[in-house]
BARODREN-10222 format. One record per residue (C-alpha): residue in one letter; x, z, y. Coordinates in pm, whole numbers, plus 32768, in hexadecimal, padded with zeros to 4 digits. Layout:
REM residues N
aXZY/...
END
This chain:
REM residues 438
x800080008000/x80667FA3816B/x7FA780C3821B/x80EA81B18205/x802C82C38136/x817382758030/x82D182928091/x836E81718036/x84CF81F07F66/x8612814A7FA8/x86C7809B7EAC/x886F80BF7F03/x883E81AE8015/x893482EC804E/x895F83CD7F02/x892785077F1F/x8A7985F47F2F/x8A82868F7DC0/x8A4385427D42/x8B5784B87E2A/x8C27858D7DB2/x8BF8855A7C66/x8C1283C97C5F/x8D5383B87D3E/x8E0B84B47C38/x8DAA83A77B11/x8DE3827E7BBD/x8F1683097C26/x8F8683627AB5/x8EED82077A54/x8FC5814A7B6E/x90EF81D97ADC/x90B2818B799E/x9040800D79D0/x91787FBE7A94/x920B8051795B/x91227F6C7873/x916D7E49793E/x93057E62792B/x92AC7EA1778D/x91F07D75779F/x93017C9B7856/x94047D1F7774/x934C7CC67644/x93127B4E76C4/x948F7B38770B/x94E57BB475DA/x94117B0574FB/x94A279C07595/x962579EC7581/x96F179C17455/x968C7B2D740C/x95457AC773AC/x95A47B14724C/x96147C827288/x94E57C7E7339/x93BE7C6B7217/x94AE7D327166/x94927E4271EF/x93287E037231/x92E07DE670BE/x939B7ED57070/x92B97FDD6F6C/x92D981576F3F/x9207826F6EFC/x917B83126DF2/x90E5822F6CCB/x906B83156C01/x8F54837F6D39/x8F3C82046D71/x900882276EAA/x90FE81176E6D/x910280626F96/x91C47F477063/x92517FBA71B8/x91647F017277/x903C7F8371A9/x907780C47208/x908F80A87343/x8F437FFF733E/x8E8980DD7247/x8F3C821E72BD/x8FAD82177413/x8E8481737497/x8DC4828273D9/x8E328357750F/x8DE68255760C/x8C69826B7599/x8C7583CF756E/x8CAF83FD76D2/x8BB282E576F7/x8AD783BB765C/x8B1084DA7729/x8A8E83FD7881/x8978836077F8/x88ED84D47773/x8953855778E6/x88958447798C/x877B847178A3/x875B860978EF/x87B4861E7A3C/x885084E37AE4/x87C183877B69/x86F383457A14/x863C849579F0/x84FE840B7ABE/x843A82977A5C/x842C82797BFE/x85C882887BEE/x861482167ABA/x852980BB7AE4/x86537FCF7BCC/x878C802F7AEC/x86B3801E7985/x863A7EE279BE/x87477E557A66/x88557EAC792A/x873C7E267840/x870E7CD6790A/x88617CD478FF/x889F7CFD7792/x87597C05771A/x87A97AE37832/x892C7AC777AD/x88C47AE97652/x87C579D77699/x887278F67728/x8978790F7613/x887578BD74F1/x8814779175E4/x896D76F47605/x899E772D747B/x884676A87431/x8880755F7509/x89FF75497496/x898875677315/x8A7076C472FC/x8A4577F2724C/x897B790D7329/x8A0D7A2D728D/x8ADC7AAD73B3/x89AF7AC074AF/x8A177C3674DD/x8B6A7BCA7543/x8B1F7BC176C6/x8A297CE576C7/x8AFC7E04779B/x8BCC7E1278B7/x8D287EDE78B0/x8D177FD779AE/x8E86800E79B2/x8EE47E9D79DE/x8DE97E857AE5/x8E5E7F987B9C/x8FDF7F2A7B80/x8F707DB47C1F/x8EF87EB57D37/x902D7F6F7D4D/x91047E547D3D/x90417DBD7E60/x90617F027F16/x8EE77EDB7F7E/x8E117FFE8002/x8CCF7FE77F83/x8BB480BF7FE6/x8BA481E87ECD/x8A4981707E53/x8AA780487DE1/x8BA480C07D10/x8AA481BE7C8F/x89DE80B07C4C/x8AEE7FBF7B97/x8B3781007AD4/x89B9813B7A6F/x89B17FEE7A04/x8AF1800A7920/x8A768146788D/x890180B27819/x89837F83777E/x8A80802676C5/x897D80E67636/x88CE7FA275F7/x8A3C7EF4755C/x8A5080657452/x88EF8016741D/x89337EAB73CE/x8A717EF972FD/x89C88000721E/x886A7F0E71CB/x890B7DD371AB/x8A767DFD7131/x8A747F057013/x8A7D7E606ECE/x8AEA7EFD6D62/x8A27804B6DD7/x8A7C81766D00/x893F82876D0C/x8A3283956C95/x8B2083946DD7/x8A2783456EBC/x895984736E55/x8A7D855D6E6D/x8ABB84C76FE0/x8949850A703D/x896A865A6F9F/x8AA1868C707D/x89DC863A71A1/x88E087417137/x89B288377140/x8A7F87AB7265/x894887E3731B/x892589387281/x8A3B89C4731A/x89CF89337479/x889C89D17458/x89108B2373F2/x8A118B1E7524/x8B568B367412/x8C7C8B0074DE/x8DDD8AA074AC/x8E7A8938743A/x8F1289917314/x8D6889887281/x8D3C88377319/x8E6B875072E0/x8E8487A47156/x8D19874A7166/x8D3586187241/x8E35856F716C/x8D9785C4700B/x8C4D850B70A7/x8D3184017126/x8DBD83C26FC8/x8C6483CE6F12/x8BB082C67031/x8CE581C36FDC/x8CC6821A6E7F/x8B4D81EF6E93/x8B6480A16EFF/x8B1A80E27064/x8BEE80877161/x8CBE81CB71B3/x8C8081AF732B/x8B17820A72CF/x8B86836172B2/x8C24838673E3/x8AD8832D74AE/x8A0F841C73D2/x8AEB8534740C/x8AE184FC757D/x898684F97592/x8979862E74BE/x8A6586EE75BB/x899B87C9768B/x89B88761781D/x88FA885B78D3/x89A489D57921/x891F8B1E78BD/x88F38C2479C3/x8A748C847A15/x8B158B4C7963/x8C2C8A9B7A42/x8BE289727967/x8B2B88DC787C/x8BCA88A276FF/x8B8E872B7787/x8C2D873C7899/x8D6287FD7828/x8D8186E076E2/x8D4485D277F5/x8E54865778EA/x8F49868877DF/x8EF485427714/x8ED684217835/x9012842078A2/x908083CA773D/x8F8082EA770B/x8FEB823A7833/x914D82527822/x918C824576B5/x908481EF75CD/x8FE3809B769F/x9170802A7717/x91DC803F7590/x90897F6F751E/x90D17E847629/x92567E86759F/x91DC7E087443/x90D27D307496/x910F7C8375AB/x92387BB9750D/x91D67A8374E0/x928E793774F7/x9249786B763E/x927C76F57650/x91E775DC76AE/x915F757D755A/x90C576F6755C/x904B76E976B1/x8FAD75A6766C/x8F0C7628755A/x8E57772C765E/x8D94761276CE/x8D54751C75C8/x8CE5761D74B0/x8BAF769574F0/x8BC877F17495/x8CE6784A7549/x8C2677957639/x8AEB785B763A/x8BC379A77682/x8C73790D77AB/x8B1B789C7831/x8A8379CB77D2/x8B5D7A9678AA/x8BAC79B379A5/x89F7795279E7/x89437A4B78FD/x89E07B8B7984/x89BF7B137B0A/x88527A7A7AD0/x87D37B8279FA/x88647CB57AF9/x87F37C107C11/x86967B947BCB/x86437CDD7B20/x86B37DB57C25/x85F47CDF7D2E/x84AA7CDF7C79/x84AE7E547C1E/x84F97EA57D6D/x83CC7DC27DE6/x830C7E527CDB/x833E7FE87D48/x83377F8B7E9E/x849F801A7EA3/x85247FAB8019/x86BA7F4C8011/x877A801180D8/x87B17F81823A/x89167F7D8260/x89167E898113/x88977D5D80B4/x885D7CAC7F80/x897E7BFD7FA3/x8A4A7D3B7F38/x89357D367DEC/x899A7BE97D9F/x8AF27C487DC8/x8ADE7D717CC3/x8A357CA87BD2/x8B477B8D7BB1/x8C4B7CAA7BC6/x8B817D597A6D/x8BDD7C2379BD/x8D197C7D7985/x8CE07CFC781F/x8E327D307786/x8E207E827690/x8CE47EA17601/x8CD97CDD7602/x8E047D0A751E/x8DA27DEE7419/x8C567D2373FC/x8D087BF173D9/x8E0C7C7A72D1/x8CAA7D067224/x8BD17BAB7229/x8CE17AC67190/x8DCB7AFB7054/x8E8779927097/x8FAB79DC7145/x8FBD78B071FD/x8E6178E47297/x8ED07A3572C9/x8FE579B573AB/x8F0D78DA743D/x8E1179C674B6/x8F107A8B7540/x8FA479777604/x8E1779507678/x8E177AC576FF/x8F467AB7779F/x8F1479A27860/x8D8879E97881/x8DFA7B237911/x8F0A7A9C7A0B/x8E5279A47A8E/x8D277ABA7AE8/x8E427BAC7B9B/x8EAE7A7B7C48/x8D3F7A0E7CE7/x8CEC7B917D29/x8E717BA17DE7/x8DF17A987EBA/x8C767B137F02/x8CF07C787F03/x8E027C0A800F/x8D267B6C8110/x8C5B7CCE8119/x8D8E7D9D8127/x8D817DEC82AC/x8C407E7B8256/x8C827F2B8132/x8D977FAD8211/x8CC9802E8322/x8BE180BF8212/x8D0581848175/x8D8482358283/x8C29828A82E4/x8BD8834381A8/x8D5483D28178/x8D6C8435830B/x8DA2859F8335/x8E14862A8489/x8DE0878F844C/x8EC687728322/x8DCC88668229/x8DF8878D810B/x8C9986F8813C/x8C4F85B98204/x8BC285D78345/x8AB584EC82DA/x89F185BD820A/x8A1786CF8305/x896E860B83E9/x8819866A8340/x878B87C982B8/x879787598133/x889F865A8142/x879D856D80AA/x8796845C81C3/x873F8315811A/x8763838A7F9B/x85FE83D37F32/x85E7828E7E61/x86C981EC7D78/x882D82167DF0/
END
């Protein structure tokens, strides 16, 4: 209605301060760590084309573990089935804080963000299906260009020493963590194969009790990390993807504080687990997977194949389309009014800056296919899918960055040198501009 009886919210406006707080400490770990991804990634490309190449896939392939537990596995395996286990976890760990008491706890909040990761996640996907279909390829990697990699994202940023406004980050960062919800989701329905009920029962009666002991308030790590790697174990052996149980667990970890906690068990796991997520576990993926041999047969390939195709396309067009167009018609549709300073420019900018899907694209692509070759080649797709959407969102992002600027020392502006920004001392609650979607 048009008669003013219903405030209109505003979508990107000013955060308010805890939640400020709280995104610039992640995005600050997550900066770090996707400058550190990105020099993993470059040094994997190099290596895997010198005349080390050999030493190389050695050491990728290289297997150890335990057989006898079925936890014989290559190098690169487990850095994708057990580091990345502690990527999700603390993916996990967000997604149940936003769900209790951040930015997806309401439908009135939650609506832009939702529907803007799922648009992005279904248009991509389409669009991939659509290229195979007309190209006579095989669909099975529509999941490949599903989710955006925070961490590379934020690097592209950091590299282009950008300031932009704190909301949009938040936003890029909500985005990130629904869709890798909707990538674990995708990995554990429609890439588990040889399922063995035994294992997976024991994992779900891990979780059980898991959850137990967050219910009952038992403290102390030396309960939990036992636990959290015998459930690991029993979801690969299962025939689950292992990273399944990293997401679970998060999601399991209580987020909210009892009356005279400093911090929640979440929080604490999340503050001591995201730096090594970002730093260590992502950077070491990247390390192993990212090698793959560039030339201009394989590059070539990119565009002549269809499925490798389909992922750069999907990135590239699905992500950009798909973030857009859903953000714009939810926004139209809850009468959600963009903040002033912006414009939807700055949208369109985010949404061709969230396809760059590097981690998560990866680990779905080394899931879809068992060729090798196509392996390789859809790798070579996400790469260069993924380049080619830092390099348009460098240029939009660019042309805004006076703004942005302006913007930035607006909200980080503070004269009286308290610690808090004179902007949201400027009003009673500190809530100028942030009762809709931020």
């Amino acid at each position: 209605m048009r008669d003013g009886r219903r405030e209109r919210s505003v979508f990107l406006g000013l955060l308010p301060w805890p939640e400020q707080v709280r995104v610039a400490r992640a995005l600050r770990t997550e900066t770090v760590g996707g400058l550190v991804l990105l020099a993993a990634a470059v040094v994997a490309l190099v290596w895997a084309n010198t005349p080390w190449s050999g030493t190389y896939e050695d050491i990728r392939d290289f297997h150890f573990g335990i057989p006898a537990l079925g936890l014989d596995l290559s190098v690169g395996h487990w850095t994708a089935d057990g580091l990345l286990a502690v990527f999700f976890l603390v993916a996990g760990i967000e997604l149940k804080r936003e769900l209790v008491v951040g930015e997806l706890r309401t439908p009135a909040t939650a609506a832009l963000p939702v529907v803007a990761a799922l648009c992005g996640m279904a248009v991509p996907a389409a669009v991939y299906l659509a290229t195979t279909g007309i190209g006579g390829g095989n669909g099975q990697g529509w999941a490949v260009p599903m989710a955006t990699d925070i961490a590379f994202a934020l690097a592209v940023l950091a590299v282009l020493s950008t300031h932009l406004p704190s909301a949009l980050r938040a936003f890029l960062l909500t985005l990130a963590v629904v869709d890798d919800l909707g990538a674990i989701l995708v990995i554990a329905v429609f890439f588990t194969s040889d399922l063995n009920p035994v294992a997976l029962a024991g994992a779900v009666a891990g979780l059980v009790v898991f959850s137990l002991l967050q219910r009952f308030r038992v403290r102390g790590w030396w309960w939990y990390v036992p636990l959290g790697v015998v459930i690991w174990a029993l979801m690969y052996n299962g025939g689950v993807h292992a990273t399944v149980a990293g997401v679970a667990m998060g999601l399991i970890l209580r987020t909210t504080r009892d009356e005279g906690e400093d911090a929640s068990p979440g929080e604490r796991t999340e503050h001591l687990l995201r730096p090594v997520s970002a730093g260590v576990a992502v950077p070491l993926f990247a390390l192993f997977a990212a090698g793959v041999s560039v030339s201009t047969e394989a590059l070539g390939e990119v565009f002549t194949r269809p499925e490798p195709l389909g992922v750069v396309l999907g990135l590239v067009v699905g992500k950009t389309v798909g973030i857009f167009a859903g953000t714009y018609l939810a926004a139209r549709f809850t009468r959600a009014r963009l903040n002033p300073d912006l414009a939807w420019a700055d949208v369109f900018a985010l949404a061709v800056l969230a396809g760059i899907g590097f981690t998560v694209a990866l680990l779905i692509g080394e899931l879809a296919f068992t060729d090798p070759a196509d392996v390789e080649h859809i790798k070579a797709a996400v790469l260069l899918g993924s380049l080619i959407a830092a390099a348009g969102a460098a240029l939009l992002i660019k042309r805004r960055n006076g703004i942005y600027r302006r913007l930035w020392e607006a909200e980080t502006r503070d004269d009286d040198a308290d610690g808090i920004p004179d902007i949201y001392q400027r009003t009673a609650s500190g809530r100028d501009g942030v009762e809709g979607t931020s």
